[in-house]
N, C-alpha and C positions, 0 to 999 in steps of 0.2 A: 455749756455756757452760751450763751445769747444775747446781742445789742440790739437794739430799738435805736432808730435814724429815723429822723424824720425825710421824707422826699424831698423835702423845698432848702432842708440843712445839707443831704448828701449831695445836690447838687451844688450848692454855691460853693463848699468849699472843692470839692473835686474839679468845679468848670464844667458842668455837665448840662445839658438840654432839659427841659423837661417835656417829652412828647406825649405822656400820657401818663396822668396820674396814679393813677389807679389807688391806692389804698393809701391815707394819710402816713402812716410810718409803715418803715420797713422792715421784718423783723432777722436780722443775721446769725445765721447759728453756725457759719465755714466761712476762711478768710480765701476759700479756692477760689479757681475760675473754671467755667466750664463751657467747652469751645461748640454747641449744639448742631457742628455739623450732620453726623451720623444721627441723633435726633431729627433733625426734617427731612431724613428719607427714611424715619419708620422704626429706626432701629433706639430701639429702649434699657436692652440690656447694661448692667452697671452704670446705670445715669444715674447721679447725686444730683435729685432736686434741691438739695439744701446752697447752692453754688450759686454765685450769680453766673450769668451766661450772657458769653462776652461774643457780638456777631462781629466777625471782620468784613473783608472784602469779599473774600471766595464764599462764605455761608450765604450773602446777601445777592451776588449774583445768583447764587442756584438758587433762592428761593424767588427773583424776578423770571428767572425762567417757566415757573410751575404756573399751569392756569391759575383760575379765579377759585374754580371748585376743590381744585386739591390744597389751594395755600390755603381756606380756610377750614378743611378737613385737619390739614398738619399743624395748622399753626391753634386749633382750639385743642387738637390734643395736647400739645406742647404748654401751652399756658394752663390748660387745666394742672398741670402737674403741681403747682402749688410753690412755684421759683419763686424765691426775694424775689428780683426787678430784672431786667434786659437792658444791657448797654451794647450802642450800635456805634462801632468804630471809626474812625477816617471820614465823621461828617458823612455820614451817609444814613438816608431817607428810606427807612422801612416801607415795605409795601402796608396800603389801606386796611389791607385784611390781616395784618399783623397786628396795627393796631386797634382794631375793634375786638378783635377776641381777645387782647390786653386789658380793655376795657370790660366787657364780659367777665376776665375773670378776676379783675381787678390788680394787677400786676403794671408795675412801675415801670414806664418804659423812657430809657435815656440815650440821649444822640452826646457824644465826645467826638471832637475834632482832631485827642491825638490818634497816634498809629494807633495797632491793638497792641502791642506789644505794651505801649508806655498807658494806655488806659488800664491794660491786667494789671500791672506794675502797682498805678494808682491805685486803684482797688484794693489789691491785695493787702498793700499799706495802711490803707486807710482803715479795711474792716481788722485787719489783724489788731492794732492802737488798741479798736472800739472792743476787740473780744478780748485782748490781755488780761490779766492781772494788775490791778492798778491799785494806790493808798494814795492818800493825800497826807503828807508830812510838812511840817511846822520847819523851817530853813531858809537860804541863800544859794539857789544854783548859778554859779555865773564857770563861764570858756574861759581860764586862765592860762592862755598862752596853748591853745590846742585842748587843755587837758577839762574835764568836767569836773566841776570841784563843785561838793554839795556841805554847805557849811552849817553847821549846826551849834546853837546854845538858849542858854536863857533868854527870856524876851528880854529886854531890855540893854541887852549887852554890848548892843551897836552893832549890831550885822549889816543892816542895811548903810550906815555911815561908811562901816569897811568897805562894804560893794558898791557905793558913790565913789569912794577914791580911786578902788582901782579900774572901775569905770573911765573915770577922768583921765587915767595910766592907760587907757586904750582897752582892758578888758570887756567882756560881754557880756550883759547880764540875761540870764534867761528868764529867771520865777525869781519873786521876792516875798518875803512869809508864809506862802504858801506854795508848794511845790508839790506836783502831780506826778507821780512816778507811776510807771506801767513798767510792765516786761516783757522783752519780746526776745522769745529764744532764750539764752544764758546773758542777756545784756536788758541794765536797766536804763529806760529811756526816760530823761525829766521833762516836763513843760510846767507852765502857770495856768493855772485855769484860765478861761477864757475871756472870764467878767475882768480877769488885775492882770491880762498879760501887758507889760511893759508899765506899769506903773509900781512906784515904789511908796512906801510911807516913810517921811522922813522927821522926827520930833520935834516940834519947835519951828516946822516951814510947812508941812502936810501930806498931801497927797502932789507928786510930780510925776512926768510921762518922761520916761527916759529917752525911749526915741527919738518925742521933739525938742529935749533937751541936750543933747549929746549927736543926734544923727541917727538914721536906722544902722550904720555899723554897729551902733553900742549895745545892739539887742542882740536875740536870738531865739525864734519861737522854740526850740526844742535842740536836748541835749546830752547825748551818751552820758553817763557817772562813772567817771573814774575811780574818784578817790572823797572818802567824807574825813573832814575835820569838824573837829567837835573843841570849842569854844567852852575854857572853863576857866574861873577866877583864880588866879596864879595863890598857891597853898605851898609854904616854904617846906610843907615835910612830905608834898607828893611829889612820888618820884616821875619827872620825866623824862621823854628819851633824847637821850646825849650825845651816843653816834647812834650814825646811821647804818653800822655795822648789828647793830640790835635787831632783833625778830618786828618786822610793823608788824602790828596787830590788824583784824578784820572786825568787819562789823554784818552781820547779813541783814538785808533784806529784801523782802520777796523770795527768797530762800536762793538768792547770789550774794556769796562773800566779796566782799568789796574791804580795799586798805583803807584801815581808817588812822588816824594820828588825832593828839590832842593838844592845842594849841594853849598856853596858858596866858591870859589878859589881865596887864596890869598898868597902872595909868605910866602915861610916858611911851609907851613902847605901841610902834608901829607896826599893826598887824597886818593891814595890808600888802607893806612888802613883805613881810616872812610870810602870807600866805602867796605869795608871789613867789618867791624863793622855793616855797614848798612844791607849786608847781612846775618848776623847772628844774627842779631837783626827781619827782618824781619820774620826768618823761628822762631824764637820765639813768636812771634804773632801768625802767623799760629796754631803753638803747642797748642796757648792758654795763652799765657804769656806773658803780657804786664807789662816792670817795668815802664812804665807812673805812670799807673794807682796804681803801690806799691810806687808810690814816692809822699812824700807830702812836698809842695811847704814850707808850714812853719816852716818847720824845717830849712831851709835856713834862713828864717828873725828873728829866735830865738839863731842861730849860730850868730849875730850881738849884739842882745841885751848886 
């Protein structure tokens, strides 16, 4: 698997320099880093040119130590290797002859002002996103009270009204009708694509920026999935679930089982909060605490007697 980045994209959103272009896109095929100190004294064995190569402090002093004629001996073998791009850490300024054989071999070279620690970090994040596993799925991601709740139904059904209200209830919305899921590890990560992140479509008023409607609290560019509810027209002969002492059901995707529930919509009845409720009932199981399981069914039919 393989991303395509543009240089002039990788930098803005990372905060990265640009010192030397080199090839219009970058192409990623490892979300590693690779620290090319033992590279600029010669040494090649088990080096993964596929890496980017991340210079700190200590690689950049020893390579101001080395004349004119050995840094550009080490430094065009080194770029001839065929690496995505070079990022130079802690705001520090390549030697001259680093970047001309960048140039030569047309390799992307980037200055970051954080540590190396937190630019690997960044990196590694950033390229991992771009080489996941990702779908774009038809939904309602919003942070209900901690928890990721990705809500799913028919167009029409009022999803986006429900994620207005509990927006206005302090909730956060992340994606609205479109939602970008990727996977990273055994956890799926949601966002909105980039063209409708924070704005919603609402019937009858249009297009709104929730941000500058609500505040940037009421957003959130991206968002672990906890749990999916799935939004269906309330049907008197389906059965749904009563306690919560019952098996929830899963639903996968990207090949992670995730809980899902089925919420039934009918006029009068306020989804919003019982998807509220749903989320705080969830992160209550989590904890360890199922009132299913402290509820007993016959005390209901003894309330009759």
């Amino acid at each position: 698997m393989e991303a395509i980045i543009r240089v002039d994209a990788l930098a803005q959103q990372l905060g990265f320099e640009v010192l030397e272009q080199g090839k219009e896109s970058i192409c990623f095929k490892s979300s590693e880093i690779g620290r090319p100190g033992l590279q600029f004294t010669g040494y090649y064995a088990h080096f993964d040119p596929r890496r980017v190569q991340l210079i700190g402090n200590a690689e950049m002093n020893y390579l101001y130590s080395l004349s004119h004629d050995e840094l550009l001996e080490r430094m065009s073998r080194f770029m001839g290797m065929d690496i995505p791009c070079v990022v130079c850490a802690r705001g520090s300024m390549p030697p001259a002859e680093m970047l001309t054989c960048a140039k030569e071999h047309q390799v992307p070279v980037f200055r970051s002002f954080l540590s190396t620690d937190q630019a690997g970090h960044a990196i590694c994040n950033y390229v991992a996103r771009r080489l996941s596993r990702h779908i774009l799925t038809h939904g309602v991601l919003m942070d209900v009270f901690g928890v990721g709740l990705l809500l799913r139904g028919e167009s029409g059904m009022g999803k986006s009204e429900i994620a207005l209200e509990m927006i206005r209830a302090g909730q956060r919305l992340v994606a609205d009708d479109v939602v970008e899921v990727s996977r990273i590890g055994d956890s799926l990560i949601g966002r909105a694509p980039e063209q409708i992140r924070y704005f919603m479509e609402v019937r009858g008023i249009g297009i709104v920026d929730v941000r500058y409607l609500f505040g940037v609290g009421a957003v959130l560019p991206e968002k672990e999935i906890d749990l999916v509810v799935d939004m269906q027209y309330y049907e008197p002969q389906q059965k749904y679930l009563r306690t919560s002492g019952d098996e929830m059901r899963t639903v996968e995707i990207l090949g992670v089982q995730l809980p899902n529930t089925v919420i039934p919509v009918s006029p009068g009845r306020n989804v919003a909060v019982v998807l509220e409720v749903v989320a705080r009932n969830f992160r209550l199981k989590r904890l360890g605490y199922d009132p299913g399981a402290q509820f007993d069914p016959s005390a209901l039919l003894g309330a009759y007697d």
